[in-house]
N, CA, C and O atoms as a Maestro MAE file, in Angstrom:
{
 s_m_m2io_version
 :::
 2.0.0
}

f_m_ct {
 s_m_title
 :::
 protein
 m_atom[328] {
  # First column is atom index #
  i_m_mmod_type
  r_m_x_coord
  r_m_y_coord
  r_m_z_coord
  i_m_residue_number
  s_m_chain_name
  s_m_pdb_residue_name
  s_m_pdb_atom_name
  i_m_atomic_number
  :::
  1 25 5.831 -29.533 -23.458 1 A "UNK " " N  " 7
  2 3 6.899 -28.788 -22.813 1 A "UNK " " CA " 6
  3 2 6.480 -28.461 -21.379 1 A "UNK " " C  " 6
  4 15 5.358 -28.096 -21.028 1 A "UNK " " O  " 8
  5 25 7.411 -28.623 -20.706 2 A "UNK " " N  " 7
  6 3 7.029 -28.652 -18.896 2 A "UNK " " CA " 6
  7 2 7.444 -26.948 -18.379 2 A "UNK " " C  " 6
  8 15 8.518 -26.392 -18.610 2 A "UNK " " O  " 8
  9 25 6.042 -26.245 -17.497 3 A "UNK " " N  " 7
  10 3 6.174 -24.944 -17.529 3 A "UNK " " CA " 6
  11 2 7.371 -24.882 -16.655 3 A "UNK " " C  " 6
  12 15 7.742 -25.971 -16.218 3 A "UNK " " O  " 8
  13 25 8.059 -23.825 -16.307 4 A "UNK " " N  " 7
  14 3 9.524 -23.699 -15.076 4 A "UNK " " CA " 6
  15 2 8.375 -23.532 -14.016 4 A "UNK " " C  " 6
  16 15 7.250 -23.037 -14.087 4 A "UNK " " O  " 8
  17 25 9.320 -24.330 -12.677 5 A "UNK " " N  " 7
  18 3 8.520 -23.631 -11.566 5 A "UNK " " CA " 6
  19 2 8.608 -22.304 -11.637 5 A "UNK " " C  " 6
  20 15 7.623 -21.698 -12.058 5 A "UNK " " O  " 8
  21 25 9.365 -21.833 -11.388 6 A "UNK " " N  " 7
  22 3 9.396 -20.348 -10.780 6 A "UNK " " CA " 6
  23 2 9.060 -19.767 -12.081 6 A "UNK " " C  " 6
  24 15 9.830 -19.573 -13.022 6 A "UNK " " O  " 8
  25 25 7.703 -19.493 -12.002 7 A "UNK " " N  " 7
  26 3 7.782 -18.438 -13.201 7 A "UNK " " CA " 6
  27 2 7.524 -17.114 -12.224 7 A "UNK " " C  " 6
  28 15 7.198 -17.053 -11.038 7 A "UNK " " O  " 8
  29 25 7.811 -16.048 -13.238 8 A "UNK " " N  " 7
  30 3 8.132 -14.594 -12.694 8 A "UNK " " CA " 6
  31 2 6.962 -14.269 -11.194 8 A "UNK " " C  " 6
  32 15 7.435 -13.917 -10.114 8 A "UNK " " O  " 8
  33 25 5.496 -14.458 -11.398 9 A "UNK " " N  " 7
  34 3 4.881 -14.204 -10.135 9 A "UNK " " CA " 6
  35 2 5.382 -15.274 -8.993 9 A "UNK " " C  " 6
  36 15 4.983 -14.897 -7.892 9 A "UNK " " O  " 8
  37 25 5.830 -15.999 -8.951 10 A "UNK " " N  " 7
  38 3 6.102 -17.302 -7.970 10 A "UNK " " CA " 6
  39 2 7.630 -16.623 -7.457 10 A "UNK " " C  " 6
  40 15 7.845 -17.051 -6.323 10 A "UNK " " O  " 8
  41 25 8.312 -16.070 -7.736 11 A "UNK " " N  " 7
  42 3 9.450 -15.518 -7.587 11 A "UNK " " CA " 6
  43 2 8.837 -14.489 -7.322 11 A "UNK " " C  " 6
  44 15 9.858 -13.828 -7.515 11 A "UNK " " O  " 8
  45 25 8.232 -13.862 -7.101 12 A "UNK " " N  " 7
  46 3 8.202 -11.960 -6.686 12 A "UNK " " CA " 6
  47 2 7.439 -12.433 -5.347 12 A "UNK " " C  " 6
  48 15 7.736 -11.848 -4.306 12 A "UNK " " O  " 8
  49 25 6.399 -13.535 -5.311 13 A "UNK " " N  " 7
  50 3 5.879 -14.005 -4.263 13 A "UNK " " CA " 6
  51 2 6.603 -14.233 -3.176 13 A "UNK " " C  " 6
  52 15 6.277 -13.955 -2.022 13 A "UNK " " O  " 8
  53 25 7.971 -14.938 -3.678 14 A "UNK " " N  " 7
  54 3 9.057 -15.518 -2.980 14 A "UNK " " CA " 6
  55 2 10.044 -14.201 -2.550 14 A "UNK " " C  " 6
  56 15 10.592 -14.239 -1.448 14 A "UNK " " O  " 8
  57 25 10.241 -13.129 -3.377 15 A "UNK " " N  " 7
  58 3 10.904 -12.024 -2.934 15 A "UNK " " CA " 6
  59 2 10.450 -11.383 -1.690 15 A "UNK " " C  " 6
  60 15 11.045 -10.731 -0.831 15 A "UNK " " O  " 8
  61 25 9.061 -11.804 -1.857 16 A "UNK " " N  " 7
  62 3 8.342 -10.105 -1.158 16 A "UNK " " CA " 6
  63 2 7.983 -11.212 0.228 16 A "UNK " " C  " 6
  64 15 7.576 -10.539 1.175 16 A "UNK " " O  " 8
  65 25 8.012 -12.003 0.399 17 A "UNK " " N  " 7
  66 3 8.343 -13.345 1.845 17 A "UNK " " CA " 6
  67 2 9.065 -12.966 2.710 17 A "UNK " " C  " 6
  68 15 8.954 -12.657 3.896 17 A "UNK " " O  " 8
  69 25 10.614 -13.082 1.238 18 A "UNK " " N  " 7
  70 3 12.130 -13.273 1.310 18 A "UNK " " CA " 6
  71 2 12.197 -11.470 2.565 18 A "UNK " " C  " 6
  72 15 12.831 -11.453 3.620 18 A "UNK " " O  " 8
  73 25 11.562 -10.494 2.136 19 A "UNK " " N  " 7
  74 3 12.043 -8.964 2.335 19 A "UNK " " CA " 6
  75 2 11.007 -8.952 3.748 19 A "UNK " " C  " 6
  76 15 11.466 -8.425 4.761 19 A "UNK " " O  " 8
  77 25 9.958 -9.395 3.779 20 A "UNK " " N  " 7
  78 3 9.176 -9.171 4.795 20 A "UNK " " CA " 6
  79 2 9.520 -9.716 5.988 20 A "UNK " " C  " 6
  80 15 9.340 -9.132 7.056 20 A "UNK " " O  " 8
  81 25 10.203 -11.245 5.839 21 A "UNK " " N  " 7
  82 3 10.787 -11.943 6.756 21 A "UNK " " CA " 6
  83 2 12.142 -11.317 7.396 21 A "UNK " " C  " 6
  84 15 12.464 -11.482 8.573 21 A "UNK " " O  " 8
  85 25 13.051 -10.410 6.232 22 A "UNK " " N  " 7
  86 3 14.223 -9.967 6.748 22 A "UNK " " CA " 6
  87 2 13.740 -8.715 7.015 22 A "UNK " " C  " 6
  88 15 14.872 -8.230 7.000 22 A "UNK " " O  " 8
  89 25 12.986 -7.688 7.266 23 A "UNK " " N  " 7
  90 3 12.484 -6.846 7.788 23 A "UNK " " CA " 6
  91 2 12.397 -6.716 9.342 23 A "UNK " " C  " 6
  92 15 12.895 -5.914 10.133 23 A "UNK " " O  " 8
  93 25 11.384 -8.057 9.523 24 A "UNK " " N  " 7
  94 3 10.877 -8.065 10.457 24 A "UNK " " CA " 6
  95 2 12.006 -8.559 11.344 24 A "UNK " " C  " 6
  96 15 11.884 -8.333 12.548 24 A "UNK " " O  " 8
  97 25 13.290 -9.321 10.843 25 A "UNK " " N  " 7
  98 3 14.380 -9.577 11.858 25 A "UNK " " CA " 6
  99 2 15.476 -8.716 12.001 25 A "UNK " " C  " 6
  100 15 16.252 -8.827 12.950 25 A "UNK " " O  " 8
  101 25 15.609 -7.778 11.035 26 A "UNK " " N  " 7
  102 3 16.495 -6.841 11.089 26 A "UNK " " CA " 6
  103 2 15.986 -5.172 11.616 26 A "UNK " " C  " 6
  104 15 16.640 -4.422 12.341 26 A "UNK " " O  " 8
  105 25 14.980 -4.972 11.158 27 A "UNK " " N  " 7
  106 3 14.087 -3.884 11.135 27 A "UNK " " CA " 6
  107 2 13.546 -3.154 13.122 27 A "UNK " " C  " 6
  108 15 13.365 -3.959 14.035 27 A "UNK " " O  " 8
  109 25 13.474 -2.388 13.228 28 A "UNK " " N  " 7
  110 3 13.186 -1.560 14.764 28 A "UNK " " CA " 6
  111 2 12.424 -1.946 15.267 28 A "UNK " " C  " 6
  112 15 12.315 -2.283 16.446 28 A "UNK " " O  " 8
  113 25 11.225 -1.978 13.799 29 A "UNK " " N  " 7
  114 3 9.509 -2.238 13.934 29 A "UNK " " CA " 6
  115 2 9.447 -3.360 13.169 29 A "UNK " " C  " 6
  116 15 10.364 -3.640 12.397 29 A "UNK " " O  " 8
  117 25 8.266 -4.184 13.312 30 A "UNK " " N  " 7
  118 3 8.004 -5.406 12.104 30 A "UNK " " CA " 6
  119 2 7.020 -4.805 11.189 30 A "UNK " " C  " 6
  120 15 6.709 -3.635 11.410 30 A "UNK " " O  " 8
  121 25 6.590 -5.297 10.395 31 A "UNK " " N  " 7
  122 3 5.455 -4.907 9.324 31 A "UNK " " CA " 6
  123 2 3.921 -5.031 10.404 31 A "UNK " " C  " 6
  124 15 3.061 -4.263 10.833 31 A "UNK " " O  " 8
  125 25 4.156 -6.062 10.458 32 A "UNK " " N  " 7
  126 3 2.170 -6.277 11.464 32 A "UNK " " CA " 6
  127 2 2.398 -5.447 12.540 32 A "UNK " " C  " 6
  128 15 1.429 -4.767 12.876 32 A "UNK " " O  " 8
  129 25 3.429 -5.314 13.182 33 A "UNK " " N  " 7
  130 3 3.269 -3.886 14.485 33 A "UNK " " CA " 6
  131 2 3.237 -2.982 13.948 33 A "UNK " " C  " 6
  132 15 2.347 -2.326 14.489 33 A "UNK " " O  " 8
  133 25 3.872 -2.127 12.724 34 A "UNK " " N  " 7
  134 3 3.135 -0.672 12.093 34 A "UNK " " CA " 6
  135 2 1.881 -1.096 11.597 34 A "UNK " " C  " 6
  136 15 0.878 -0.394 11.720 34 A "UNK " " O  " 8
  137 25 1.873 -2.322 10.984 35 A "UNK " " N  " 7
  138 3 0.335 -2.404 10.677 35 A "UNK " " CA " 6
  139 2 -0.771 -2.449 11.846 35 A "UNK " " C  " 6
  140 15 -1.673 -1.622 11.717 35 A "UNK " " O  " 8
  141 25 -0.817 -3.084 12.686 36 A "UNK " " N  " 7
  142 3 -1.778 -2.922 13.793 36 A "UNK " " CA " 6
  143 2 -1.479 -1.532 14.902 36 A "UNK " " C  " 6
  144 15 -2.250 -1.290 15.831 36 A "UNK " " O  " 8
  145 25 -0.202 -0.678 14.607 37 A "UNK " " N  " 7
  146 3 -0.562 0.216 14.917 37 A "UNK " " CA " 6
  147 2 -1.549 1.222 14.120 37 A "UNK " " C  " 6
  148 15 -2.423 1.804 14.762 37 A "UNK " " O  " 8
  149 25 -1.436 1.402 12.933 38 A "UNK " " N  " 7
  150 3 -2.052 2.085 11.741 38 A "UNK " " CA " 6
  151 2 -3.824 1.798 12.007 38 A "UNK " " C  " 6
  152 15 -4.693 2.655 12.167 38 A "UNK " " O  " 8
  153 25 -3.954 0.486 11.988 39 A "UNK " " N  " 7
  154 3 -5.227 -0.067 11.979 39 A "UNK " " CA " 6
  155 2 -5.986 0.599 13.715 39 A "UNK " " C  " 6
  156 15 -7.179 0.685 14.005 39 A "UNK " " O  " 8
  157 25 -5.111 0.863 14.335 40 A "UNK " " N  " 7
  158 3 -5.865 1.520 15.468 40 A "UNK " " CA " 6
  159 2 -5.671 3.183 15.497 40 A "UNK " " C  " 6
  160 15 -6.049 3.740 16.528 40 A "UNK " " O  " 8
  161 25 -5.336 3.674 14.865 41 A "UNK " " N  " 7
  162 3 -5.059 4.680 14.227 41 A "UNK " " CA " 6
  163 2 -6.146 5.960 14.128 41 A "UNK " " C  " 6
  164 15 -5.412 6.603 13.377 41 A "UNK " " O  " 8
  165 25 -6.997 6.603 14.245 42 A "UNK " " N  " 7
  166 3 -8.559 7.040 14.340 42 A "UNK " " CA " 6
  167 2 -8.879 7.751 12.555 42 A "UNK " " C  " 6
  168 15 -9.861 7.621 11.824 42 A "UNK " " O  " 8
  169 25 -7.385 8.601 12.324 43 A "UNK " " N  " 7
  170 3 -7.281 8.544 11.223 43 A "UNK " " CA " 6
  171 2 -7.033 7.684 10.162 43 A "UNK " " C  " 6
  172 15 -7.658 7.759 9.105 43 A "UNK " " O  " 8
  173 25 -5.989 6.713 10.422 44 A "UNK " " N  " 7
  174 3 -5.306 6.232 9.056 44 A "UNK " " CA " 6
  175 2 -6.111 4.711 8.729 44 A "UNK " " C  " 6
  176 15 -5.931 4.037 7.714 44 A "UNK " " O  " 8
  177 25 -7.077 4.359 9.920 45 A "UNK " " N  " 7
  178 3 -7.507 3.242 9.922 45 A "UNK " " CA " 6
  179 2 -8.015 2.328 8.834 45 A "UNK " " C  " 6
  180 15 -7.859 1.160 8.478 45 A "UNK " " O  " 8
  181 25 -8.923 3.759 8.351 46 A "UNK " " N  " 7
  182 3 -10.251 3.842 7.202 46 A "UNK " " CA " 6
  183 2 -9.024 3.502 6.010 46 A "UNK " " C  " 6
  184 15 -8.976 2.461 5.356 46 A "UNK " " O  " 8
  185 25 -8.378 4.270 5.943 47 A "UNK " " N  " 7
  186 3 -7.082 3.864 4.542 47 A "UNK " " CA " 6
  187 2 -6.203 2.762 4.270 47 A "UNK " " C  " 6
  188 15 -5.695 2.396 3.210 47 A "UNK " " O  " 8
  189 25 -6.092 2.130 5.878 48 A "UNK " " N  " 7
  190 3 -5.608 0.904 6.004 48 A "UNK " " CA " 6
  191 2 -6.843 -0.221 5.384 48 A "UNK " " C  " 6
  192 15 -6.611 -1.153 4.614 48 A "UNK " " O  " 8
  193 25 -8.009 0.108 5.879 49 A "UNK " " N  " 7
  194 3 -8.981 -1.076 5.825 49 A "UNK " " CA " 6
  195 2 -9.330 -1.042 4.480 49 A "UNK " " C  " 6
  196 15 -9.629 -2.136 4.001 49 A "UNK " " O  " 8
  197 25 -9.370 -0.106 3.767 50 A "UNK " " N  " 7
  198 3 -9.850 0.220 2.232 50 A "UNK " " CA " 6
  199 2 -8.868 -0.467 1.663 50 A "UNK " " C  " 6
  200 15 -9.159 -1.436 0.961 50 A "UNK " " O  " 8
  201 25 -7.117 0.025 1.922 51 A "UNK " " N  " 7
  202 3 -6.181 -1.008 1.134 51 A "UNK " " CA " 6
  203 2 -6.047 -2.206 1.091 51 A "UNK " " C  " 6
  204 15 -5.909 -2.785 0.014 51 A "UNK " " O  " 8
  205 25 -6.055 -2.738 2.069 52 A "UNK " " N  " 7
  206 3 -6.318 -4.187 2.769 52 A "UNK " " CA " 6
  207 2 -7.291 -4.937 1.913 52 A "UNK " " C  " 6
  208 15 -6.906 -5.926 1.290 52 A "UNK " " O  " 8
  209 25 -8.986 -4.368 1.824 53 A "UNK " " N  " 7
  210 3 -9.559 -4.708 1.480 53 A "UNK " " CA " 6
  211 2 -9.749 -4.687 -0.216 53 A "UNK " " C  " 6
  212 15 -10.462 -5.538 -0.749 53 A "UNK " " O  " 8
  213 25 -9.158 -3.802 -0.896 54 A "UNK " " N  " 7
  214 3 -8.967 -3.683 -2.041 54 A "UNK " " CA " 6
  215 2 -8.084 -4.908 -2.408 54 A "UNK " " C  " 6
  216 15 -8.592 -5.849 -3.017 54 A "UNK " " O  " 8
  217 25 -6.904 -4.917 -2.085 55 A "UNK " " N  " 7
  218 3 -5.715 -6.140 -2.027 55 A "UNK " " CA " 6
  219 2 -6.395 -7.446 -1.863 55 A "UNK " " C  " 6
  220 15 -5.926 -8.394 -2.492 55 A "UNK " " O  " 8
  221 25 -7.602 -7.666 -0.985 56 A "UNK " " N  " 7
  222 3 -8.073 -8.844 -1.016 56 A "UNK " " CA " 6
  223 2 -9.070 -9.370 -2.142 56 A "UNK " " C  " 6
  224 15 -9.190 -10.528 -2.541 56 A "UNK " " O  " 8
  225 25 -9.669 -8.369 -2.505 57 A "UNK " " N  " 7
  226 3 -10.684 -8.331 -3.930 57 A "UNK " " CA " 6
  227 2 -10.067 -8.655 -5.050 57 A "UNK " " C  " 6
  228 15 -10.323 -9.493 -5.914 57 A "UNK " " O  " 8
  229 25 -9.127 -7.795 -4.907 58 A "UNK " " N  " 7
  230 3 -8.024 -7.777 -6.397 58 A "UNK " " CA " 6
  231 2 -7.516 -9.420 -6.471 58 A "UNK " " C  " 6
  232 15 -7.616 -10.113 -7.483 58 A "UNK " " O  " 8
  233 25 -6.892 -9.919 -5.033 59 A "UNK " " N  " 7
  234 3 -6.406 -11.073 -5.122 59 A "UNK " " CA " 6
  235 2 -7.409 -12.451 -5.219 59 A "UNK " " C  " 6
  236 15 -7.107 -13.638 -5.098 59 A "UNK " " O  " 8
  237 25 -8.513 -11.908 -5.444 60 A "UNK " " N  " 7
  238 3 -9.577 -13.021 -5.490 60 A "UNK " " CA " 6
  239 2 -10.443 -12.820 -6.380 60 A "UNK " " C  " 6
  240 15 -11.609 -13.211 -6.347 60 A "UNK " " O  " 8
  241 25 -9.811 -12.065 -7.407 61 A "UNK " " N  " 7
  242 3 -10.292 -11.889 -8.668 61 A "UNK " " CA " 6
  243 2 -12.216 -11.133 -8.761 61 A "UNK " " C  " 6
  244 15 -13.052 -11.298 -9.648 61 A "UNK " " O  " 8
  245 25 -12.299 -10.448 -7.647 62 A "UNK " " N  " 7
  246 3 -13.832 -10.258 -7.301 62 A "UNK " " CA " 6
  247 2 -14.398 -9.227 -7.843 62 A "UNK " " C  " 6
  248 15 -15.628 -9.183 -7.837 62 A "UNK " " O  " 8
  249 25 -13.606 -8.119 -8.460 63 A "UNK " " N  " 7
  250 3 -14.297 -7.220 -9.737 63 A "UNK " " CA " 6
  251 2 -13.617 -7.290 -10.722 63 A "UNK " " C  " 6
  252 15 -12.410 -7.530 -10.724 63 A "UNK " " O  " 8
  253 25 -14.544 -7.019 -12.006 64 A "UNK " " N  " 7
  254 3 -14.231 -7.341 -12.613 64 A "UNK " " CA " 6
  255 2 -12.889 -6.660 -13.686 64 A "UNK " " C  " 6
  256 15 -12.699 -5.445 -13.631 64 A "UNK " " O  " 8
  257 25 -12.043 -7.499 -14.597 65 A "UNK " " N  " 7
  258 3 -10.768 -6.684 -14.765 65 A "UNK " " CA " 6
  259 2 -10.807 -5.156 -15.351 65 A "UNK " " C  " 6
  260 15 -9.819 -4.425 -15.295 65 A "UNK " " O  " 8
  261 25 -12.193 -4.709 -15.982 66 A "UNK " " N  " 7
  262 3 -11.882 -3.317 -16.289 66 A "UNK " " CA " 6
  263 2 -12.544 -2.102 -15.341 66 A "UNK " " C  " 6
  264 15 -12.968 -0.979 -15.615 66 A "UNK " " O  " 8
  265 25 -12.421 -2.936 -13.982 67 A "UNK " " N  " 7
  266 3 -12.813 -1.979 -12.401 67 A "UNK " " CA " 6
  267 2 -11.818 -2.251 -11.641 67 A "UNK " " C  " 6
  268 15 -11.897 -1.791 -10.502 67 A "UNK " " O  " 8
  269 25 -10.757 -2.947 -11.942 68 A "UNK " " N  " 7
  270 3 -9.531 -3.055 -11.503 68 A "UNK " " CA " 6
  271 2 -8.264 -2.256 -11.541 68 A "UNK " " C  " 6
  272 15 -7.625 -2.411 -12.582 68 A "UNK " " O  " 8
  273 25 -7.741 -1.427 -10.646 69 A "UNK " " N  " 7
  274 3 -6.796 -0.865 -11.803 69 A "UNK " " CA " 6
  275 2 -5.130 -1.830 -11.840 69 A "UNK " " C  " 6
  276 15 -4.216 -1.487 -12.590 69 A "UNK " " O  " 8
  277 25 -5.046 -2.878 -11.006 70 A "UNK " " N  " 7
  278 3 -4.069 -3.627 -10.546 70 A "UNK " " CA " 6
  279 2 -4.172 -4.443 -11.883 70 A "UNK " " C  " 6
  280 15 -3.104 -4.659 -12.456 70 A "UNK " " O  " 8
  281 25 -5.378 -4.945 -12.475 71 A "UNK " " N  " 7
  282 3 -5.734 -6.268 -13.540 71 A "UNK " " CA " 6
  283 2 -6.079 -5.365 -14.806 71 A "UNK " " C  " 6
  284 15 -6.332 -6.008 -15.825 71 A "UNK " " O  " 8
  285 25 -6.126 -4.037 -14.901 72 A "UNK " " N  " 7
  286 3 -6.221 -3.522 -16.768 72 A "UNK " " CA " 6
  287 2 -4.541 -3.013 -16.368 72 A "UNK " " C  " 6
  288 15 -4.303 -2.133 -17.196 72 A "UNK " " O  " 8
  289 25 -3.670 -3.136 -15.737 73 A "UNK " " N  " 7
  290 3 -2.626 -3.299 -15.919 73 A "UNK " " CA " 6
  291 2 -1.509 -4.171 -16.881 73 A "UNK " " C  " 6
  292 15 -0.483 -3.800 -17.452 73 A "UNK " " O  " 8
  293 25 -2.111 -5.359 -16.804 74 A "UNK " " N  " 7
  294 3 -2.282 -6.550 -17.826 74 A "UNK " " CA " 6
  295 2 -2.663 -5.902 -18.907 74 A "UNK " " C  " 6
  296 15 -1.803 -5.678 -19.759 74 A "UNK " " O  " 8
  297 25 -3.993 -5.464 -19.120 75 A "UNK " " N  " 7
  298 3 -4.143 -4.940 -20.816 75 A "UNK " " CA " 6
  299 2 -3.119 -3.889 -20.950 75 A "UNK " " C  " 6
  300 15 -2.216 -4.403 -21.610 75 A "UNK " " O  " 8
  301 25 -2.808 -2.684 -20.656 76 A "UNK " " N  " 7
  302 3 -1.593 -2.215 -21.017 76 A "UNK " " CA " 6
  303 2 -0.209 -2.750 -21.415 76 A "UNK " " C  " 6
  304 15 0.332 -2.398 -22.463 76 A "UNK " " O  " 8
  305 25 0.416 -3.716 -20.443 77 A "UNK " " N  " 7
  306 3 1.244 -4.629 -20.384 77 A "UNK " " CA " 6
  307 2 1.102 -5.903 -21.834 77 A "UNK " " C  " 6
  308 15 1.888 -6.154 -22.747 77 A "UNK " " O  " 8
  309 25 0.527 -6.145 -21.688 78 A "UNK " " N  " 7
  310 3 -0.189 -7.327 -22.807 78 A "UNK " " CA " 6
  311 2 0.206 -8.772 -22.297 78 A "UNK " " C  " 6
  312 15 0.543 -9.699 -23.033 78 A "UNK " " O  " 8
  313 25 0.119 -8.809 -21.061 79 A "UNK " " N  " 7
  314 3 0.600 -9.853 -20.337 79 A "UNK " " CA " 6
  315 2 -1.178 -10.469 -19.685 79 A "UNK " " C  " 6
  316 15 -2.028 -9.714 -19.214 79 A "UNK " " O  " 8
  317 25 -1.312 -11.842 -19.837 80 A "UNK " " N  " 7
  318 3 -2.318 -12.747 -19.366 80 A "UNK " " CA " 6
  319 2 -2.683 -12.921 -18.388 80 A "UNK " " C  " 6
  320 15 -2.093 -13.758 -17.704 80 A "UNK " " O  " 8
  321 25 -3.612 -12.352 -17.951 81 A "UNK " " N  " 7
  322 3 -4.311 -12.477 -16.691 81 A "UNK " " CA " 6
  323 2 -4.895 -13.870 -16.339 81 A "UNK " " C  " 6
  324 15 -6.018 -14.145 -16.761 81 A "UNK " " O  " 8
  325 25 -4.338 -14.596 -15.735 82 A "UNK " " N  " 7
  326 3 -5.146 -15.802 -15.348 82 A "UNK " " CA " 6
  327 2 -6.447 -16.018 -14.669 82 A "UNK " " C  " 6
  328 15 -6.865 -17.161 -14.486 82 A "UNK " " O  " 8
  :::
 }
 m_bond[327] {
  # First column is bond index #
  i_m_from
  i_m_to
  i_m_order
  :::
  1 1 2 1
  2 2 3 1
  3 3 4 2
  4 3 5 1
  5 5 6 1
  6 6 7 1
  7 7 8 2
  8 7 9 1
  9 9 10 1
  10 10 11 1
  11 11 12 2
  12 11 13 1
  13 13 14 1
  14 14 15 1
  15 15 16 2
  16 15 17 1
  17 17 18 1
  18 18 19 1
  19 19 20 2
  20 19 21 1
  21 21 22 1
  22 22 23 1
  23 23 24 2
  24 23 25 1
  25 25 26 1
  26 26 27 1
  27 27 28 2
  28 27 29 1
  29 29 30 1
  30 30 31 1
  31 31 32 2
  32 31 33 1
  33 33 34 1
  34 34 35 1
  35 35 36 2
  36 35 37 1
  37 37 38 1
  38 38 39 1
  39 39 40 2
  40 39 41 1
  41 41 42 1
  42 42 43 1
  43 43 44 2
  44 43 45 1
  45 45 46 1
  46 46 47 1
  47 47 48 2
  48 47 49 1
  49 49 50 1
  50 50 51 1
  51 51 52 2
  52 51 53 1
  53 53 54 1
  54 54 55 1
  55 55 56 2
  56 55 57 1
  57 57 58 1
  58 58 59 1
  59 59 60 2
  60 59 61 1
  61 61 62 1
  62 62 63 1
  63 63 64 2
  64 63 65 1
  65 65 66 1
  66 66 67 1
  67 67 68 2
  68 67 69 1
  69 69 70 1
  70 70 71 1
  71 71 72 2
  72 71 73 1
  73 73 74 1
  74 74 75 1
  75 75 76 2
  76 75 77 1
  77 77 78 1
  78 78 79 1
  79 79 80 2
  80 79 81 1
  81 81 82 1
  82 82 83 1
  83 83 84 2
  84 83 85 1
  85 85 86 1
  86 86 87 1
  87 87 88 2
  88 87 89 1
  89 89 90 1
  90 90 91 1
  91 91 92 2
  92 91 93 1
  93 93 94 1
  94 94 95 1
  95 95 96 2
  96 95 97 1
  97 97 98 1
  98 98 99 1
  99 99 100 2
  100 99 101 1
  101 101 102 1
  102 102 103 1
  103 103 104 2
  104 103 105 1
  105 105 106 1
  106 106 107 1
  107 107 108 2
  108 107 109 1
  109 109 110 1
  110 110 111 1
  111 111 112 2
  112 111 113 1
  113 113 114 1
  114 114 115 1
  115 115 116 2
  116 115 117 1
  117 117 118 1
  118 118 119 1
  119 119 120 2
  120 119 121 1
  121 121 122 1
  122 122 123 1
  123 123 124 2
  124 123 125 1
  125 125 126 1
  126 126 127 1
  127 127 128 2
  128 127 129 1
  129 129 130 1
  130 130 131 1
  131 131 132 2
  132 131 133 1
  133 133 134 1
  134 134 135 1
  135 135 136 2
  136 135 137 1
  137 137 138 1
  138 138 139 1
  139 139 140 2
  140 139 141 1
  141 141 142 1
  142 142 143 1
  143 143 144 2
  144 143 145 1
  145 145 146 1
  146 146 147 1
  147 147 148 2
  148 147 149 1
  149 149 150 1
  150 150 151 1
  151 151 152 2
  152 151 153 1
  153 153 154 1
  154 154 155 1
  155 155 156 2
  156 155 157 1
  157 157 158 1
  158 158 159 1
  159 159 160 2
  160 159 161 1
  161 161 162 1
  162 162 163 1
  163 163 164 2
  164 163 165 1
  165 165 166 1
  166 166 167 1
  167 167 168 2
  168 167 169 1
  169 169 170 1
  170 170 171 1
  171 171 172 2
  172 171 173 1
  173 173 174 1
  174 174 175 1
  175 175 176 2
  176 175 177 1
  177 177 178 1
  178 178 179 1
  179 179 180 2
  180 179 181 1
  181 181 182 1
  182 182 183 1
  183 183 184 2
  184 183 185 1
  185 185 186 1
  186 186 187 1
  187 187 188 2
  188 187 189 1
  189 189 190 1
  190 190 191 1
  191 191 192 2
  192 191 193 1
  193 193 194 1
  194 194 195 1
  195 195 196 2
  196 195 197 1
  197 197 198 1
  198 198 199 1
  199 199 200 2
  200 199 201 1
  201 201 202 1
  202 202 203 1
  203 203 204 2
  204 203 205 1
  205 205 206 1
  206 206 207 1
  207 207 208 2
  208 207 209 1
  209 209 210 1
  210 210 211 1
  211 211 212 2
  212 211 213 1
  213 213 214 1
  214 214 215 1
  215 215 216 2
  216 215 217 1
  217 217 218 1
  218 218 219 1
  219 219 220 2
  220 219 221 1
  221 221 222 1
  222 222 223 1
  223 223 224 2
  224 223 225 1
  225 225 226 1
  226 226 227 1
  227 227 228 2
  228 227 229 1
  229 229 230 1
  230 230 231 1
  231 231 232 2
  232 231 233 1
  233 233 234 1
  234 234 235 1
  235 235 236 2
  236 235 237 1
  237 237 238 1
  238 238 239 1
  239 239 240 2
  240 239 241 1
  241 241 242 1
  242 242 243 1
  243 243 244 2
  244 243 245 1
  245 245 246 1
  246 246 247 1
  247 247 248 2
  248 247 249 1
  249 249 250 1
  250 250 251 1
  251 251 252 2
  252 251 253 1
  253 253 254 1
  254 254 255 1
  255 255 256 2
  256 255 257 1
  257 257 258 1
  258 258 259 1
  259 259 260 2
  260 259 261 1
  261 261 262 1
  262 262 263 1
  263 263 264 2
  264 263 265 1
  265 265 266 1
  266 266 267 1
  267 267 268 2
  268 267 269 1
  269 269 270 1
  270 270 271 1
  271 271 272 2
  272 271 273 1
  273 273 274 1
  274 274 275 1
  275 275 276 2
  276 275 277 1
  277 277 278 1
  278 278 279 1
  279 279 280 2
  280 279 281 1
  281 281 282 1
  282 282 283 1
  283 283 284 2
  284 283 285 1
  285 285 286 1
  286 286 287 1
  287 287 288 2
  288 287 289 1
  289 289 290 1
  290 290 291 1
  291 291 292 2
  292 291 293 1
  293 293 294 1
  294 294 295 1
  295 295 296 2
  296 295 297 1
  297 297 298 1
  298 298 299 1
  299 299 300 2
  300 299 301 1
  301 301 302 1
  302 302 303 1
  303 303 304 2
  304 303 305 1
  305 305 306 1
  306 306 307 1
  307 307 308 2
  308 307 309 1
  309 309 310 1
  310 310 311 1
  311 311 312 2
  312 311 313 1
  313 313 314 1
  314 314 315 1
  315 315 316 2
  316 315 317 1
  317 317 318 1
  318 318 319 1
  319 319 320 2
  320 319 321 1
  321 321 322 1
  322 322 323 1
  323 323 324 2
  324 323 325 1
  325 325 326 1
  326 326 327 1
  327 327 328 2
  :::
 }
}
């Protein structure tokens, strides 16, 4: 049996594109100009770089899933972590 393309993450991937792209053409500000304002920020910097950097760990699978709280989300859920 042949999987669907779009399964549910490939579509939220495609949503969150879809919203960022119409943001940034409809929107005052774009996303990367509040973001690189934030990131120069003296306060909010440290919270930007921690999220950022968390988001990149998480997305590269680099701790492990029960130091995750994005991936024991899945064990609650009962949905398969690839």
């Amino acid at each position: 049996m042949q999987r669907p393309v779009l399964r549910g993450g490939t579509l939220g991937w495609l949503l969150l594109a879809g919203f960022v792209t119409a943001w940034d053409v409809f929107a005052e500000e774009t996303l990367s100009t509040a973001f690189w304002r934030a990131v120069r920020h003296p306060r909010k910097r440290w919270l930007v770089v921690a999220l950022w950097l968390y988001v990149s760990v998480h997305l590269f699978h680099l701790l492990p899933q029960r130091f995750d709280p994005l991936r024991r989300l899945d064990l609650l859920t009962g949905r398969k972590d690839d």
